[in-house]
C-alpha positions in Angstrom: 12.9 -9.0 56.3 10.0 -6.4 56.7 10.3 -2.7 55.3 7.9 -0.6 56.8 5.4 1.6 55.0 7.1 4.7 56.4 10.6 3.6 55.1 8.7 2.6 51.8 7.6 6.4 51.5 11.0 7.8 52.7 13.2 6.0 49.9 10.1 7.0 47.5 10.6 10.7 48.3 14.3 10.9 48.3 14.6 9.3 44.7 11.4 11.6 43.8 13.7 14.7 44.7 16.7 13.3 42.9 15.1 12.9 39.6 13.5 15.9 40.0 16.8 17.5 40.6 18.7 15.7 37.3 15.4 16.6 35.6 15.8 20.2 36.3 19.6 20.5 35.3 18.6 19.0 31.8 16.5 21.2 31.5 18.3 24.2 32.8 21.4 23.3 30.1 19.5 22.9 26.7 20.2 25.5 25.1 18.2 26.9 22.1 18.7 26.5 18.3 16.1 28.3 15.9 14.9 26.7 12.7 16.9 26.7 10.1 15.3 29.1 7.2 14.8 27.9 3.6 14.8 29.9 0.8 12.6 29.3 -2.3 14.5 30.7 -5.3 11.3 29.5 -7.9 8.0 28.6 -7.9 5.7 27.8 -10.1 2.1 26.7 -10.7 -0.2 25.0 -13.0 2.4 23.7 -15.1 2.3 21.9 -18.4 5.9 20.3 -20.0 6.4 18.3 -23.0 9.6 17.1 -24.5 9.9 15.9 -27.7 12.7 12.8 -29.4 15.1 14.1 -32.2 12.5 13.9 -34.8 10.2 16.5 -33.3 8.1 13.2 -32.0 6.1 14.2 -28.8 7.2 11.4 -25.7 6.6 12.9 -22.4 4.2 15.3 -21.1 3.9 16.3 -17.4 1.4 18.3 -16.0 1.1 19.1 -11.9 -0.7 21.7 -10.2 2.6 23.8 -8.5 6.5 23.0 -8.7 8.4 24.7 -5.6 12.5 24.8 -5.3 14.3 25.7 -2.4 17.7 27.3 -2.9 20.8 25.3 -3.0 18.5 21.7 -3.0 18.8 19.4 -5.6 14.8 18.5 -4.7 12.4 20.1 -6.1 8.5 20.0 -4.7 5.7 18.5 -6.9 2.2 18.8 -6.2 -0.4 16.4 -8.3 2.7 15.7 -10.6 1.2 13.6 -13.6 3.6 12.0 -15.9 2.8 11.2 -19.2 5.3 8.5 -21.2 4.5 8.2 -25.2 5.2 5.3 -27.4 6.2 4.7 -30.6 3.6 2.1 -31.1 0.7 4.7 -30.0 0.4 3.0 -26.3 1.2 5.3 -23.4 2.1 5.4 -19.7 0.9 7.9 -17.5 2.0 7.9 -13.8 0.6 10.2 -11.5 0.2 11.1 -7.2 -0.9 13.7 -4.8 2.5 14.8 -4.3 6.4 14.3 -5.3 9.8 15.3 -5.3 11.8 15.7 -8.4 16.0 15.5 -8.6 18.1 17.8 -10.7 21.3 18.9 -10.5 20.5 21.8 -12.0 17.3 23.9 -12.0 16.0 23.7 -16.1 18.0 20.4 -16.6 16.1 17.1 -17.2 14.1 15.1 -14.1 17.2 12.7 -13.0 14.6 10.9 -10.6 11.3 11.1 -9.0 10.1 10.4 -6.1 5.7 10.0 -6.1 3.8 9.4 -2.8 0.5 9.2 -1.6 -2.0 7.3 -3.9 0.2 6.9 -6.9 -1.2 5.6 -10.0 0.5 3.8 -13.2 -1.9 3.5 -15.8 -0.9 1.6 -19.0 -2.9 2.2 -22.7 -3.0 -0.2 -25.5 -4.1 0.6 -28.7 -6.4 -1.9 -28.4 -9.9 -2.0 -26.5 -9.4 -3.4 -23.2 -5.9 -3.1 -23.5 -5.8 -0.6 -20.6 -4.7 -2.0 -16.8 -3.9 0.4 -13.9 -1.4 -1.0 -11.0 -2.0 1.5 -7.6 0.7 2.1 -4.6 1.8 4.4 -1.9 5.1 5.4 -3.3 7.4 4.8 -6.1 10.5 6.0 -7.3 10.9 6.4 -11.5 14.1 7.0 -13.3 13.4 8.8 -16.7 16.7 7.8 -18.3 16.3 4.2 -17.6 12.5 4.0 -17.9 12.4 2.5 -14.9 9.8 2.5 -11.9 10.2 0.8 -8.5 8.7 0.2 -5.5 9.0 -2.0 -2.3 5.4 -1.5 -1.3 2.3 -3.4 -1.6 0.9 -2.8 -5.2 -2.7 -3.7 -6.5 -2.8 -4.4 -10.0 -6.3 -4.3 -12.2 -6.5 -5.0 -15.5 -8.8 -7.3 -18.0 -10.8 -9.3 -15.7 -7.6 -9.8 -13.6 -7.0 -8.3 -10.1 -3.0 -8.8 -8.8 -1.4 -7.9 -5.5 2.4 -8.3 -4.4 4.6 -6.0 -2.5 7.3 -4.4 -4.8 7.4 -4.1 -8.2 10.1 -3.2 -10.9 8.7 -2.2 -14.0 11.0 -1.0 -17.1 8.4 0.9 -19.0 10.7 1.4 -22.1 10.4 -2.7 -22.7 7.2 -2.7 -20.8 8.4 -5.4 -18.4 6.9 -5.4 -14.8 8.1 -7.9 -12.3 6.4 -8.5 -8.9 9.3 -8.9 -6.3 6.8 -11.2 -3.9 4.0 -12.4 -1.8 2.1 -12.2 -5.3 -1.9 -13.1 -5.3 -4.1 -13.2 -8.6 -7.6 -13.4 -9.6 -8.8 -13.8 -12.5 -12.6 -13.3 -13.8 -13.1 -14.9 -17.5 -15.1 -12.7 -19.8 -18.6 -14.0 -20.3 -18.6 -15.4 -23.6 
């Protein structure tokens, strides 16, 4: 059976019009809904925190360049948040990134979780030289209350002639205990004696 070039264009131009017709009526129906508005009920910038244990012992500063909550949200907006953990041994964590998102359940209250993304950084400080090691992803998630730090991205560990990568990582900073959840590679460079 032949179909002529004429037909060809005819059955062309008929479903041409009738999707531009059903085209038109979705169109014609949507109807408009504005943005919804936030509110931001506190703000701040440059900020500097430090909380102390019952003994008046300093364990966590945190420093970021602006904090930003929006009414009624339990998420607060970090910019440069950089988290410093203290320990009673002198060694100290300090996680940072270019931006974050806090939890509370109440604005004033203590950090229930963050959230870090973009470029975030874990560094870890002996007391010893050469103790420090620095382990760099794209986002984590850190609960203060159970020292703990996860992620389920790639992360690049470096550290004393050691360079590590894996994807995902659960460290528990209290018992300082990181385990690499897979696909892990190593290198290791032995110091020049």
């Amino acid at each position: 059976m032949k179909i002529s070039l004429r037909t060809y264009v005819s059955v062309f131009f008929v479903l041409a019009l009738i999707f531009g017709y059903f085209s038109f009526q979705k169109t014609a129906q949507t109807v408009y809904t504005p943005p919804v508005q936030t509110v931001i009920d506190q703000s701040l910038k440059g900020i500097y925190a430090t909380r102390f244990d019952e003994s008046g012992q300093m364990i966590e500063v945190l420093t970021m360049k602006s904090w930003q909550h929006e009414q009624g949200q339990k998420h607060s907006q970090l910019e440069a948040p950089d988290l410093k953990i203290y320990q009673k041994n002198g060694e100290h964590w300090q996680i940072c990134a270019k931006s974050g998102q806090s939890v509370q359940t109440q604005v004033y209250k203590k950090i229930e979780s963050l959230q870090l993304s973009d470029d975030v950084t874990v560094i870890k400080v002996g007391t010893t030289p050469n103790s420090k090691w620095e382990l760099k992803t794209q986002n984590m998630h850190y609960q203060p209350a159970l020292s703990l730090a996860t992620t389920t991205n790639p992360v690049f560990i470096t550290g004393q002639g050691t360079n590590i990568q894996a994807i995902g990582m659960r460290a528990n900073l209290k018992e300082q205990t990181i385990n690499l959840l897979g696909n892990v590679k190593s290198h290791y460079v032995a110091p020049k004696a």
